[in-house]
N, C-alpha and C positions, 0 to 999 in steps of 0.2 A: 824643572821644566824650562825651555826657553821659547822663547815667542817668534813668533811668527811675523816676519816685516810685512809680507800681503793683507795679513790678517788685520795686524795694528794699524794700516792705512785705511784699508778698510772703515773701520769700527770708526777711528776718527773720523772720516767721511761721511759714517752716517750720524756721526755724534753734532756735526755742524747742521746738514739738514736740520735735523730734532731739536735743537738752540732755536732756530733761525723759521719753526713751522715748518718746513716744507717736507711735511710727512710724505707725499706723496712720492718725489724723487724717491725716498726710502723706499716704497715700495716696488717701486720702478725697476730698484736695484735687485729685490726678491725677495726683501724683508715684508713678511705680512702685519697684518693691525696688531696680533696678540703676543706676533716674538718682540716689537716695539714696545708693548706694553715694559714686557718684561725688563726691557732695556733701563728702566728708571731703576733696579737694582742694582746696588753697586756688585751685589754677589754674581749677578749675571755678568756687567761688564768684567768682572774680573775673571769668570770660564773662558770668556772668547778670548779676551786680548791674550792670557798668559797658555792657552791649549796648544801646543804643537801640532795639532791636528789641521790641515788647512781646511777650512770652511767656505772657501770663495775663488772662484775663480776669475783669471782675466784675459780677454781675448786681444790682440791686435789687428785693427783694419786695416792691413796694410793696403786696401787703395785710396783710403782717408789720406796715412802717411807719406803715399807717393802724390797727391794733390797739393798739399801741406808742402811740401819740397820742391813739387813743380814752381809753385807760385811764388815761394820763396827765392826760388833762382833767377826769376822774372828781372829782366832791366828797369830800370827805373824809366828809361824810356819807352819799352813796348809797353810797363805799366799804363804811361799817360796814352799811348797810343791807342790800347782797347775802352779809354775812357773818352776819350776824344771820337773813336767810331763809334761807340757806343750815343753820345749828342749828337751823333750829325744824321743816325737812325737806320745803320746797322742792323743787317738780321742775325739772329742765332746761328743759323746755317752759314753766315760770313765771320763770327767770331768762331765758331768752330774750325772751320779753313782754315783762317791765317794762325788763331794762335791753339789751337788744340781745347777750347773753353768748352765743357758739360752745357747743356740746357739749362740745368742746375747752376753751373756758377753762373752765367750769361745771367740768368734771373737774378741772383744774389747781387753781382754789380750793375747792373738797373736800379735796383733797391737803394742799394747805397750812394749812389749818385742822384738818386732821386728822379731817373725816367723811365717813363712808362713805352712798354712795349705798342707798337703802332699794331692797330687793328681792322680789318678790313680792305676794299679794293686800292690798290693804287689809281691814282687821276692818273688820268691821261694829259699828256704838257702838250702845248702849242707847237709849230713847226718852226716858231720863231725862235721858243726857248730851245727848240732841237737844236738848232742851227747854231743857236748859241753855244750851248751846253759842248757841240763839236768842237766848236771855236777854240775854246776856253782848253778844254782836254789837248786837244793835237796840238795847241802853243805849249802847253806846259810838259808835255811828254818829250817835245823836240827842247825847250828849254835846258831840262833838266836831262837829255839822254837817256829817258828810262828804255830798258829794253823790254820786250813782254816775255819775256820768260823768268823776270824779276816781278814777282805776284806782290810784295808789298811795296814796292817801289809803285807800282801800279796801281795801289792800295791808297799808298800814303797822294801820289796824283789825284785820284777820286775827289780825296775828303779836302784835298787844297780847291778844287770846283766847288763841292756842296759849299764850301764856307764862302769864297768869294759869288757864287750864284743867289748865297741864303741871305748875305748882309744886305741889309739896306741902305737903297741907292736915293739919293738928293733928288726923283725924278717923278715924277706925275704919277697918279694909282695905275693909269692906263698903260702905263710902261715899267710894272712892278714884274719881276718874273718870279711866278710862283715858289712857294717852297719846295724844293725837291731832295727828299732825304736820299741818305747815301746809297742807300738799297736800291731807287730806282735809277739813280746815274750810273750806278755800278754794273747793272744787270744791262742799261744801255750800250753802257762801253762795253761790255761783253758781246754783244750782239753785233757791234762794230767788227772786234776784234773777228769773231767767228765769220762773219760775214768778206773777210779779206779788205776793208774800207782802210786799215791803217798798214802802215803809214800812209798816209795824203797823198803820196807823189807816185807817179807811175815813170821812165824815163824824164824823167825831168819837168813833168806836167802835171799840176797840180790836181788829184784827183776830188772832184764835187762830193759834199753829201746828196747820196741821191733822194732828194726830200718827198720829190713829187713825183717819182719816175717809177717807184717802187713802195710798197707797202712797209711801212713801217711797223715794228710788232707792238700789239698791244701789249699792257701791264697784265700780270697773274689775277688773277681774280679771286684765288683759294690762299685763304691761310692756314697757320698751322695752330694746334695748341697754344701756342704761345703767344700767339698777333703777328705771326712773321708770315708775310708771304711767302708763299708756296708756286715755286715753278712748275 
């Protein structure tokens, strides 16, 4: 007779759980309580390993191994990049967009980084941090020449404000400007963008935010399953 390589990994695999307690994985696998019994024979070990007959089969996930692959192809720079959106308080539905991430993974690197999904309404900012918040973005876009049909250029702009808005400044409580995570400056600058407001200049004339002239949009008020707000 000759053995079976499935079979012999197998058996070993369940021979480590049963060393090691962990009967239940065993059963997991579709071994029940009284073929494990059996197992403490060496007469029994010896049917299964050496029977030509296969006794087990094995499936592949292959959308498991195309995630496993994705993520392994990952730069080491867009790596830090969704852990860096991820701190500054990124929704699921924004790591989705730029880099193709499940709910699932999204949750798993919160996990591992150790932040917690933000939950419930956004505040509403000042008119002052508005004004600022524009400030800060339309310098750094014309700085940097992002163009907007460049979404992570765009992106990576965002998270250069939340970080310079979120530091703290040398300056009185009364002139602290609120925290504002990436989600709500981002969803701002979008509302800009759609709105025709950028670029700033019209012939050669600086175009105003129009702060007090026009209604500004409120924040979402609806989240999703997972603490992200919902537009």
């Amino acid at each position: 007779m000759s053995k079976t390589p499935i079979n012999e990994a197998i058996l070993s695999q369940v021979l480590h759980h049963m060393r090691n307690g962990q009967l239940r994985r065993c059963i997991e696998m579709g071994l029940e309580p009284e073929i494990l019994a059996q197992l403490q024979q060496p007469s029994v070990l010896s049917l299964l390993l050496n029977t030509p007959v296969t006794w087990c089969n094995v499936t592949i996930d292959g959308e498991m191994v195309k995630k496993l692959l994705t993520g392994a192809q990952r730069s080491d720079e867009e790596v830090r990049m969704i852990e860096r959106a991820l701190r500054l308080g990124a929704t699921t539905q924004m790591l989705q967009q730029f880099f193709g991430l499940s709910p699932q993974d999204v949750a798993l690197q919160r996990l591992i980084i150790g932040v917690t999904a933000r939950r419930g309404r956004w505040r509403e900012f000042s008119e002052e941090v508005d004004a600022q918040l524009w400030y800060r973005w339309t310098h750094l876009m014309q700085e940097n020449q992002v163009e907007l049909d460049d979404s992570l250029a765009l992106l990576d702009i965002a998270m250069l404000v939340a970080e310079e808005l979120n530091t703290p400044q040398d300056t009185s409580a009364d002139e602290t400007v609120e925290n504002l995570s990436l989600a709500i400056i981002w969803h701002r600058v979008q509302s800009w963008i759609k709105d025709g407001l950028y670029p700033p200049t019209t012939n050669g004339v600086p175009r105003r935010l129009p702060l007090e002239t026009s209604q500004r949009r409120s924040p979402p008020t609806v989240t999703s399953a997972e603490g992200d707000p919902v537009r």
